[in-house]
One Martini backbone bead per residue (centre of mass of N, CA, C, O) as a GRO file, in nm:
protein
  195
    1UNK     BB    1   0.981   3.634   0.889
    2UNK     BB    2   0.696   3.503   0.907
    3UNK     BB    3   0.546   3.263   1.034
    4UNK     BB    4   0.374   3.156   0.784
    5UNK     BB    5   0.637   3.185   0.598
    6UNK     BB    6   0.764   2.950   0.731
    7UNK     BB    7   0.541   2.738   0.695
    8UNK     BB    8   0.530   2.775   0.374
    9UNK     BB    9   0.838   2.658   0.376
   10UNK     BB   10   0.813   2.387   0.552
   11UNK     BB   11   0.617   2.280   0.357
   12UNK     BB   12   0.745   2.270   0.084
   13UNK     BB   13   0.983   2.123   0.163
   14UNK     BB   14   0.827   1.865   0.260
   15UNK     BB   15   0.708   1.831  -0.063
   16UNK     BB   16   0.983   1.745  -0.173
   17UNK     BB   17   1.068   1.519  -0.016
   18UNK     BB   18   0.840   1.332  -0.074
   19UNK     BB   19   0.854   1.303  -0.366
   20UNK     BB   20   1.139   1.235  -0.404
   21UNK     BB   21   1.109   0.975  -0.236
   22UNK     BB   22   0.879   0.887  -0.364
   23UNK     BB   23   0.827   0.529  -0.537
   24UNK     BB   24   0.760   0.411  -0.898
   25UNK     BB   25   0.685   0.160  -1.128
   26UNK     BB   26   0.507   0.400  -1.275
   27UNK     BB   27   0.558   0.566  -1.524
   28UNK     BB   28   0.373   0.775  -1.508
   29UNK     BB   29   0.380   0.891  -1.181
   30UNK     BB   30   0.677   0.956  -1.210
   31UNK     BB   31   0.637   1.188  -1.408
   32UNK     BB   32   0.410   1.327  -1.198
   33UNK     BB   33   0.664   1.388  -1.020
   34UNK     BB   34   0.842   1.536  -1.179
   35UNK     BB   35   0.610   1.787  -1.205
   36UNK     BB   36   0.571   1.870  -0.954
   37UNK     BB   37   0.892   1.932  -0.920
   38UNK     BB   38   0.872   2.144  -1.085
   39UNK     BB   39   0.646   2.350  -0.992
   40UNK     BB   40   0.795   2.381  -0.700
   41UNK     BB   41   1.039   2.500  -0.821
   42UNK     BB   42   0.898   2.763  -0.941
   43UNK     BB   43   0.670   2.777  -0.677
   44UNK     BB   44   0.679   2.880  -0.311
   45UNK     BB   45   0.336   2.878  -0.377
   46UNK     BB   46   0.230   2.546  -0.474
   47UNK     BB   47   0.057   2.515  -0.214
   48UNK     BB   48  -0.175   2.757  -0.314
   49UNK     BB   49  -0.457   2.878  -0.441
   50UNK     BB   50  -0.280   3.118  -0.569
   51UNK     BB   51  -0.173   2.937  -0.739
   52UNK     BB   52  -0.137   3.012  -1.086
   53UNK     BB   53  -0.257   2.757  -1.264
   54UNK     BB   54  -0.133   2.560  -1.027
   55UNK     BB   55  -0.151   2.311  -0.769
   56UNK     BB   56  -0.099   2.169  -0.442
   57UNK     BB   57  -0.276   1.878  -0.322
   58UNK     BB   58  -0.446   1.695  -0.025
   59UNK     BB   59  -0.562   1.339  -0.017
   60UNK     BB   60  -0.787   1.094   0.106
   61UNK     BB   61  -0.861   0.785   0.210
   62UNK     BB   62  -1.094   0.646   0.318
   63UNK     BB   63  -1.033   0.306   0.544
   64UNK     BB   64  -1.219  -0.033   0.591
   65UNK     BB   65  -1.033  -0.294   0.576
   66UNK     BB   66  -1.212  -0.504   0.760
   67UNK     BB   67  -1.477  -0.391   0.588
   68UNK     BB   68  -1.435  -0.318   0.302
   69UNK     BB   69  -1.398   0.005   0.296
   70UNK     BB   70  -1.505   0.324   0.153
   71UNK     BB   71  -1.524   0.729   0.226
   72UNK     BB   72  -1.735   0.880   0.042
   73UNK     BB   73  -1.766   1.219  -0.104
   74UNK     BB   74  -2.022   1.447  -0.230
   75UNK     BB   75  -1.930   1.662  -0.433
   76UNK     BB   76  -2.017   2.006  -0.471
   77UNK     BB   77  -1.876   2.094  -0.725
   78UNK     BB   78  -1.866   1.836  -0.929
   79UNK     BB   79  -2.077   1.548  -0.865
   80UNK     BB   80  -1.855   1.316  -0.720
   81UNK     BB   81  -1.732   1.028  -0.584
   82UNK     BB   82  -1.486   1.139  -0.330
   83UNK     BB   83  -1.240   1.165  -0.168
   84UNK     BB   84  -1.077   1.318   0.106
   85UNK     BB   85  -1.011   1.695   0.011
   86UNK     BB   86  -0.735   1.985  -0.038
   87UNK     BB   87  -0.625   2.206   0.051
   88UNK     BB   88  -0.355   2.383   0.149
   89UNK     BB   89  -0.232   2.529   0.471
   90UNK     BB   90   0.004   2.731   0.663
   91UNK     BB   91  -0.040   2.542   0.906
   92UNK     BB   92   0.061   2.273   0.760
   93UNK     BB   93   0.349   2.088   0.840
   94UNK     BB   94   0.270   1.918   0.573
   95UNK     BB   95   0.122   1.678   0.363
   96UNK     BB   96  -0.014   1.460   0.522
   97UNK     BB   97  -0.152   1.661   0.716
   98UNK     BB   98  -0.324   1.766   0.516
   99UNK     BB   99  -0.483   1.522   0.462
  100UNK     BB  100  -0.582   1.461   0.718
  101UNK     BB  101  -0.723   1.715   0.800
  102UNK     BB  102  -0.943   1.652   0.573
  103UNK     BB  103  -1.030   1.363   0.643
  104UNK     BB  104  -1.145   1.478   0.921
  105UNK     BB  105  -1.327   1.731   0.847
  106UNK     BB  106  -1.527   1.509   0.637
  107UNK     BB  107  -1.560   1.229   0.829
  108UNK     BB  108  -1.560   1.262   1.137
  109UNK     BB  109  -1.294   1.109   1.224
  110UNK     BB  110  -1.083   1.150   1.493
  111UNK     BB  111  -0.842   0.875   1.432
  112UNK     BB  112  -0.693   0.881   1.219
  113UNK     BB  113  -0.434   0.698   0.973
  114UNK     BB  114  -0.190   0.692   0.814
  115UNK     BB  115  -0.036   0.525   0.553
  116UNK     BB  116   0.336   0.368   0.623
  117UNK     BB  117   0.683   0.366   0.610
  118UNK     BB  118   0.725   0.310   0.869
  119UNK     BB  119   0.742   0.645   1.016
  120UNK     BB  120   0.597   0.757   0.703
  121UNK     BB  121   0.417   0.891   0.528
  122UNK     BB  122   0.275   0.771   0.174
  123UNK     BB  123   0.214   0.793  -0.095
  124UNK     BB  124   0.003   0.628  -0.307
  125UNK     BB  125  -0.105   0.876  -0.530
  126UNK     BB  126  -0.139   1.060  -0.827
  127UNK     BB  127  -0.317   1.367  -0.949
  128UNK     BB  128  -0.430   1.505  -1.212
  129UNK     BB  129  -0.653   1.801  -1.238
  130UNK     BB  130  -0.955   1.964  -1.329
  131UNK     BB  131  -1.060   2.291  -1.158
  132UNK     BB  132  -1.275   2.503  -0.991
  133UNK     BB  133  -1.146   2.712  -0.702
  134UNK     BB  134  -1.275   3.042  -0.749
  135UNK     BB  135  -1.505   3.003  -0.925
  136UNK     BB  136  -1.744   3.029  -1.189
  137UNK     BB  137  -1.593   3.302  -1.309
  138UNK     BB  138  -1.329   3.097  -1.354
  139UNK     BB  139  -1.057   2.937  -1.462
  140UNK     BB  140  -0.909   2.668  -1.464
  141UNK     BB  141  -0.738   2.477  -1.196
  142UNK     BB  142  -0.456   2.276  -1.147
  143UNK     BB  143  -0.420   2.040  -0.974
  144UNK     BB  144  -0.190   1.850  -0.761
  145UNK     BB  145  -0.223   1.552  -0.615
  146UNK     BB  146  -0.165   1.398  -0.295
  147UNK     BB  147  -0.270   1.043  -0.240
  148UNK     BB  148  -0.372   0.898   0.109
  149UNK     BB  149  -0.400   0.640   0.329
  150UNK     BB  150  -0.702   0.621   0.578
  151UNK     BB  151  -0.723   0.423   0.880
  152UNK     BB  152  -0.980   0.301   0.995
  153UNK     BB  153  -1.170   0.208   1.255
  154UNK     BB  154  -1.372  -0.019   1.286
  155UNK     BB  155  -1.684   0.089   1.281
  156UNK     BB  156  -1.696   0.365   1.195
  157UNK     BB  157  -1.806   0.660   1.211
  158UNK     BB  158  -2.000   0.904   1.014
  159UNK     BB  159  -1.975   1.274   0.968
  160UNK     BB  160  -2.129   1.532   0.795
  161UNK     BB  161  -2.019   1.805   0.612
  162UNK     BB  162  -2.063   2.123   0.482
  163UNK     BB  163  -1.873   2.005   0.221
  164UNK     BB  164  -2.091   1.825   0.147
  165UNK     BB  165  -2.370   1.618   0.055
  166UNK     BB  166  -2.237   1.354   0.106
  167UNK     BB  167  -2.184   1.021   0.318
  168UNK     BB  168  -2.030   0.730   0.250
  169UNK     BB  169  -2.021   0.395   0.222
  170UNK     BB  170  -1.826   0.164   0.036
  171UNK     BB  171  -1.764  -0.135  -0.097
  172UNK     BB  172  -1.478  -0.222  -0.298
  173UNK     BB  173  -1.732  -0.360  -0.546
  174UNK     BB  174  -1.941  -0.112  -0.486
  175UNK     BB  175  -1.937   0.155  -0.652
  176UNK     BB  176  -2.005   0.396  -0.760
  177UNK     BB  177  -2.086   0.522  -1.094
  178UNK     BB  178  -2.031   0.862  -0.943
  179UNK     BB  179  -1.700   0.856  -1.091
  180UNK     BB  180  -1.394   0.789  -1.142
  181UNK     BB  181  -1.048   0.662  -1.249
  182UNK     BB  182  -0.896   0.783  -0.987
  183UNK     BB  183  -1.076   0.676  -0.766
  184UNK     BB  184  -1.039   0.370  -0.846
  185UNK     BB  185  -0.751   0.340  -0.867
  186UNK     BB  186  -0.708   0.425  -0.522
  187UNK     BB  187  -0.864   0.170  -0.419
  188UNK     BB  188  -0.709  -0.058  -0.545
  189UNK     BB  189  -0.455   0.032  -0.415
  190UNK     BB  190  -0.559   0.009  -0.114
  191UNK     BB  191  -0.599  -0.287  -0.132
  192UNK     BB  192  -0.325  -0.355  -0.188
  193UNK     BB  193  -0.179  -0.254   0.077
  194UNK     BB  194  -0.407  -0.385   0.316
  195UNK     BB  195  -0.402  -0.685   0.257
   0.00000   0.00000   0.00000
């Protein structure tokens, strides 16, 4: 087994360990986590975009609980504000370091630390959506998102990377008009988690 291999065998045991202890007492999200898990018992490469037609992908809102306020990139392929996130890549050691290394990637803040329960970090929520991430003359293929809240240090400055069209801050009760229900859901969920 090479490298990689291994890696990405770390990667998905890790993606199962997370999901199996992750608990919820929302039906849907727990549905939700139970498709994961079918998905990648199904798939040992279910974690890369390789894998179609549907993968696990891992975002983070990066949030300044201290000034109520969370950082939104405009996303150049769908065209709304949404959190920092992407595929997982053969050398992210988790499924939370693959969160972290997007938010960090994309929000240019270097301190981020995700949100924890003791000490390992935990999915805030789920979310499928479709996404064509293979190119436009292709078809869409199913995100499985596991999205965890990063937080970031009072005063954060961000900077925007070439991943973006825009990176905005903005207000808890401030957000874009352009961006979906579970954007929204996610942030709601940050404040209740921060508060």
């Amino acid at each position: 087994m090479t490298v990689t291999e291994t890696s990405a065998t770390a990667l998905h045991g890790d993606a199962v360990r997370t999901l199996e202890e992750w608990r919820t007492a929302d039906a849907r999200q727990d549905q939700l986590r139970r498709d994961y898990l079918a998905h990648l018992a199904g798939h040992p490469d279910g974690l890369f975009r390789a894998c179609l037609p549907a993968h696990v992908t891992a975002s983070a809102l990066v949030v300044d609980p201290a000034a109520g306020r969370v950082l939104l990139t405009l996303h150049p392929k769908v065209g709304i504000w949404l959190q920092m996130g992407g595929h997982c890549e053969p050398g992210d050691p988790t499924l939370a370091a693959a969160a972290l290394r997007e938010a960090t990637e994309e929000s240019g803040i270097p301190d981020l630390t995700l949100l924890a329960a003791g000490d390992a970090p935990v999915p805030a929520l789920l979310d499928r959506h479709q996404v064509r991430c293979t190119g436009k003359d292709r078809p869409e293929n199913t995100h499985l998102d596991v999205q965890y809240i990063a937080l970031a240090r009072p005063g954060s400055e961000a900077l925007i990377s070439e991943e973006s069209l825009d990176l905005r801050w903005f207000d808890y009760d401030g957000l874009p008009e352009l961006t979906d229900d579970s954007l929204r859901a996610l942030v709601a969920r940050a404040r209740e988690l921060t508060a």
